[in-house]
C-alpha positions as a Markdown table, in Angstrom:
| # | Residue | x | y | z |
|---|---|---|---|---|
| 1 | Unk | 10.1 | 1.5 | 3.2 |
| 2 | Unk | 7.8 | 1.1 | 5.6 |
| 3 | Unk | 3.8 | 1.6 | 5.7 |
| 4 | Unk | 1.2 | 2.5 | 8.2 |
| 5 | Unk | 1.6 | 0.8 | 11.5 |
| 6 | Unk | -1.7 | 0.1 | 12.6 |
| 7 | Unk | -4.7 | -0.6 | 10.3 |
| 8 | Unk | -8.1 | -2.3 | 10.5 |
| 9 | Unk | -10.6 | -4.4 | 8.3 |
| 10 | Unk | -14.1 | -5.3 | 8.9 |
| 11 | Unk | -12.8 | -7.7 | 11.8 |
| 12 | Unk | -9.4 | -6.9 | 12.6 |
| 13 | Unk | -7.1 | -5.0 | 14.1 |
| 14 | Unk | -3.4 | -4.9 | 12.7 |
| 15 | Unk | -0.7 | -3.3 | 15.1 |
| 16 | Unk | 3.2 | -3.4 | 15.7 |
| 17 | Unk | 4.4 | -6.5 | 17.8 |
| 18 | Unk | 4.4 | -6.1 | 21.2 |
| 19 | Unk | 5.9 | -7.7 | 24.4 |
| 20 | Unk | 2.2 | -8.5 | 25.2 |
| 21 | Unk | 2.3 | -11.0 | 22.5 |
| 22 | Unk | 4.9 | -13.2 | 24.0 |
| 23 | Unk | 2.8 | -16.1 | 25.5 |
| 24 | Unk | 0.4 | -16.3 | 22.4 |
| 25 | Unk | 3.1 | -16.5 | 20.0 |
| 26 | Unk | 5.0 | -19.1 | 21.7 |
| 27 | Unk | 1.9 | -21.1 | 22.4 |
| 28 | Unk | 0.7 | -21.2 | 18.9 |
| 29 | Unk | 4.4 | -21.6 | 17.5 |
| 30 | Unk | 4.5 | -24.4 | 19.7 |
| 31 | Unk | 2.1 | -26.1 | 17.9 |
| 32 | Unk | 3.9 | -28.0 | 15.0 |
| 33 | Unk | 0.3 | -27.7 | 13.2 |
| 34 | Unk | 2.0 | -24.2 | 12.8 |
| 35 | Unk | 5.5 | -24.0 | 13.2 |
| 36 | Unk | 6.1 | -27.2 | 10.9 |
| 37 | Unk | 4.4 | -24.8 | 7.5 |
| 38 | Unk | 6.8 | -22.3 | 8.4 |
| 39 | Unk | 10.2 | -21.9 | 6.6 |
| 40 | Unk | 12.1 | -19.6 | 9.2 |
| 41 | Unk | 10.5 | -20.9 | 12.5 |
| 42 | Unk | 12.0 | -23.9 | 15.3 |
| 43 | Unk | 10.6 | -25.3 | 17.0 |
| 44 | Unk | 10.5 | -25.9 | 20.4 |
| 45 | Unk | 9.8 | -22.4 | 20.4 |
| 46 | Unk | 11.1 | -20.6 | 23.1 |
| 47 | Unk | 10.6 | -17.0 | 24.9 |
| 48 | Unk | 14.1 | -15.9 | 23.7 |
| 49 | Unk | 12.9 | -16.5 | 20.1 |
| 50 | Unk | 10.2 | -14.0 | 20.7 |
| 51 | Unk | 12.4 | -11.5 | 22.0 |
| 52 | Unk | 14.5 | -12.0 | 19.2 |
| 53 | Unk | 12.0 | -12.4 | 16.3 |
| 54 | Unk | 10.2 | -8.9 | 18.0 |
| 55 | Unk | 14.0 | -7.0 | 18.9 |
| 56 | Unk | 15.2 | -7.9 | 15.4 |
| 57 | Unk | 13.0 | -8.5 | 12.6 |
| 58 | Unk | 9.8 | -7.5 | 13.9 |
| 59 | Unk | 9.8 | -3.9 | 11.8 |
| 60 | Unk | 6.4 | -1.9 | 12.8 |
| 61 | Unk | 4.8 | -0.9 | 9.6 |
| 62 | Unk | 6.1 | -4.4 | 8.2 |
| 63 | Unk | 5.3 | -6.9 | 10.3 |
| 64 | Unk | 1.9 | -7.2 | 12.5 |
| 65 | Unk | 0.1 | -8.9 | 14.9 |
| 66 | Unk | -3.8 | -9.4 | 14.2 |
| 67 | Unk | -6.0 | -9.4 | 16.8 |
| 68 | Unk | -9.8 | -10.2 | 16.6 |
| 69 | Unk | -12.8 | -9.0 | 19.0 |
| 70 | Unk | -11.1 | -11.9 | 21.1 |
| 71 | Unk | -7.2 | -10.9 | 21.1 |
| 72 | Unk | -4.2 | -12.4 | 19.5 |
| 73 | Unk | -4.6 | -14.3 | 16.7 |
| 74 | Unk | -1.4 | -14.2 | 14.3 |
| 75 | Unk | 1.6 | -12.6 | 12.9 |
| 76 | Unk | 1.8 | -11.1 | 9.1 |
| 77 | Unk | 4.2 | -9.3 | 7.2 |
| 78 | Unk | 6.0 | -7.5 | 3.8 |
| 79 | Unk | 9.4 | -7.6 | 4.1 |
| 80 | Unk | 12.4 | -7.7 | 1.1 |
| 81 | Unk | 8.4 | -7.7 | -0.9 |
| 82 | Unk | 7.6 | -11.3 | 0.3 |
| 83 | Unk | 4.2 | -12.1 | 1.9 |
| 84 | Unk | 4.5 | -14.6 | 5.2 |
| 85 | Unk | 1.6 | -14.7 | 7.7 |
| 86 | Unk | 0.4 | -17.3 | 10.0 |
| 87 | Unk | -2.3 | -18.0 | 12.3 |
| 88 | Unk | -3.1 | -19.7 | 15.6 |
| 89 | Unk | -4.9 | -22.8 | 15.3 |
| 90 | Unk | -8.0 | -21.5 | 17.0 |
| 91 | Unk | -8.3 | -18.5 | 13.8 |
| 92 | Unk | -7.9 | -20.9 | 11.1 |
| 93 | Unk | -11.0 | -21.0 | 8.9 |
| 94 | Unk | -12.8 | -17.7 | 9.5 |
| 95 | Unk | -11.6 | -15.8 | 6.7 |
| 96 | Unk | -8.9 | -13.7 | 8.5 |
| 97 | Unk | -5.3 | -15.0 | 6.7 |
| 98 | Unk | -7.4 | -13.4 | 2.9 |
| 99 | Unk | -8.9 | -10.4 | 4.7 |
| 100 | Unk | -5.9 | -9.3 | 6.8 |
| 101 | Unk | -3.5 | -10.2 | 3.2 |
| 102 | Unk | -5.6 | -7.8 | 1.8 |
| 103 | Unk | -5.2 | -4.7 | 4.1 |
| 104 | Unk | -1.6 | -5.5 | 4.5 |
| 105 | Unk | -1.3 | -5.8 | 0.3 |
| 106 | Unk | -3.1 | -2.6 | -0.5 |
| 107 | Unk | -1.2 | -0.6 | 2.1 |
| 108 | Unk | 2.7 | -2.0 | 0.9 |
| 109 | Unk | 1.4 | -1.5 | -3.2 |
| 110 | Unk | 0.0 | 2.0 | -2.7 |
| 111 | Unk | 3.5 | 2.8 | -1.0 |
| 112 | Unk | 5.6 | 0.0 | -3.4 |
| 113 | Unk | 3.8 | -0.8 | -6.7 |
| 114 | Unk | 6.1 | -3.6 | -7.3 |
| 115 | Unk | 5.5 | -7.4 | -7.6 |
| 116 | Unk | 5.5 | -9.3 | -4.3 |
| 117 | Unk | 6.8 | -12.8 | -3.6 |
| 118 | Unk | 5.0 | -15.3 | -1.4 |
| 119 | Unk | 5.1 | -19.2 | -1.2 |
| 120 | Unk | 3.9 | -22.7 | 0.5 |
| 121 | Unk | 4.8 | -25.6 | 1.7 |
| 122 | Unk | 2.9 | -28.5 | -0.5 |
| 123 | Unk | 0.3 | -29.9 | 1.3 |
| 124 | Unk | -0.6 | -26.6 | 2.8 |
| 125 | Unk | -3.8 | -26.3 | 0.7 |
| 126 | Unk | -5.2 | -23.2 | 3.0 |
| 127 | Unk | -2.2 | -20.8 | 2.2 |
| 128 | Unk | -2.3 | -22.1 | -1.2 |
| 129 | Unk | -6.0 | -20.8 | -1.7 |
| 130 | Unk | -5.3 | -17.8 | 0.6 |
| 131 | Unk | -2.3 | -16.6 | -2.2 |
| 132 | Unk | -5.0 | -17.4 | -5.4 |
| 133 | Unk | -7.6 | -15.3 | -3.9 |
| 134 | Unk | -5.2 | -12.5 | -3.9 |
| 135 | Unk | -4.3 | -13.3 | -7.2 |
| 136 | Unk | -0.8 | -15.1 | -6.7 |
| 137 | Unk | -0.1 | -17.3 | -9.6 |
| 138 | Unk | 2.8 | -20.2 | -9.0 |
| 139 | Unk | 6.1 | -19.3 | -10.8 |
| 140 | Unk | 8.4 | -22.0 | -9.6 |
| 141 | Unk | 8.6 | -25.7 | -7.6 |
| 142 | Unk | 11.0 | -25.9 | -5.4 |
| 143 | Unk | 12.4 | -27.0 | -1.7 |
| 144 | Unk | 13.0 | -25.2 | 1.0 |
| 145 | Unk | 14.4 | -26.2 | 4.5 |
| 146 | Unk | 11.8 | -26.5 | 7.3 |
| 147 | Unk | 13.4 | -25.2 | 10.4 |
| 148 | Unk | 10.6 | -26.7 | 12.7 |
| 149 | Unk | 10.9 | -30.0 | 10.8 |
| 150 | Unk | 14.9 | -30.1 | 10.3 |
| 151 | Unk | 13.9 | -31.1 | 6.7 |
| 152 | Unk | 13.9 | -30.2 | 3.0 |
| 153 | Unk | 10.2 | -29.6 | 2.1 |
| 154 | Unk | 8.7 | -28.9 | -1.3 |
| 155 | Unk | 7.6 | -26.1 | -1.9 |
| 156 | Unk | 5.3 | -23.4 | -4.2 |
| 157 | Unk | 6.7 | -20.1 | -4.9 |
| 158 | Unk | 4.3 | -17.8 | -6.0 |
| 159 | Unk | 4.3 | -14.0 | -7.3 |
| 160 | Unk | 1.4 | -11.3 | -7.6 |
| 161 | Unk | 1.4 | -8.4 | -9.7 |
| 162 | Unk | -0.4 | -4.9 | -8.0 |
| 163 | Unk | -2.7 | -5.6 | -11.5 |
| 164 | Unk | -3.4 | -9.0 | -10.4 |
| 165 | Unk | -4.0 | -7.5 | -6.5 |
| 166 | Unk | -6.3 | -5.3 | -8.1 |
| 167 | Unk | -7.9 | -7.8 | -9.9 |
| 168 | Unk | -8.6 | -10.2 | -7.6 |
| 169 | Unk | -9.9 | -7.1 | -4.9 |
| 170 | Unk | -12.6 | -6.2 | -7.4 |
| 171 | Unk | -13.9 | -9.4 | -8.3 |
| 172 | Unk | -13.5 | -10.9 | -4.7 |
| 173 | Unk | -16.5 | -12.6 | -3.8 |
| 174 | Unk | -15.4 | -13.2 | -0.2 |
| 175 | Unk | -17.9 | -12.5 | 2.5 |
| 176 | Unk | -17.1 | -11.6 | 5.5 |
| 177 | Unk | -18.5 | -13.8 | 8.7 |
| 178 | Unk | -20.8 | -12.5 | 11.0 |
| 179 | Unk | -19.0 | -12.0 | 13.9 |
């Protein structure tokens, strides 16, 4: 299954992964800030792992880059009906990992009304209150191997029902920024 490959919220676009995305991704997954959240990702990362995270696993209508009025600004995705995102340092804060969850959410339920799987690292208290706004509720405590890290981490799976989705999208309270 696969869903629309470009959409847009109030401040973002959401498009395929492109080459042109290279040099931001490796910069900001170069940042263990980032990479070291991130079950899947090593770190150093390299240009190959671009090519191959774009060549192989990058599916457009799946998996997106976000941009804001300013460019790049972070990767997020529904695949095997799991949830990942991150964003570059310079995004964090703004809103954008709840609003662009959103668009991405509504787009793989109205195509997939099934329950989707997400997760966090303890300790990353942003994704954790990212997943709640949607309306993730923790299911299980577990660890999972940090590839950036080279270490077992705990970590929060979590689970969201399209009821819960819709839920949480009609009683979200979430304003968006000026900007």
């Amino acid at each position: 299954m696969s869903g629309a490959q470009f959409l847009r919220t109030a401040r973002l676009a959401l498009r395929p992964v492109a080459v042109r995305d290279e040099a931001p991704v490796v910069a900001a997954l170069n940042d263990i800030a980032v990479s070291g959240w991130l079950q899947p990702v090593p770190f150093p990362y390299s240009p190959a792992d671009f090519c191959q995270f774009q060549s192989e696993y990058a599916v457009p209508g799946l998996t997106y880059a976000i941009d804001d009025a300013q460019g790049f600004v972070g990767i997020i995705g529904v695949e095997d009906r799991t949830l990942g995102y991150w964003l570059a340092p310079q995004s964090h804060g703004k809103g954008y990992a709840t609003e662009e969850a959103r668009a991405v959410l509504a787009e793989h339920l109205a195509q997939d009304p099934d329950d989707i799987l997400s997760g966090y690292f303890e300790g990353n208290s942003r994704s954790a209150n990212v997943l709640r706004k949607l309306g993730f509720v923790e299911t299980a405590h577990d660890t999972k191997y940090c590839l950036a890290l080279k270490v077992d981490r705990p970590h929060v799976t979590m689970r969201l029902t399209p009821a819960a989705f819709k839920d949480s999208s009609e009683s979200s309270a979430d304003p968006v920024p000026p900007g």
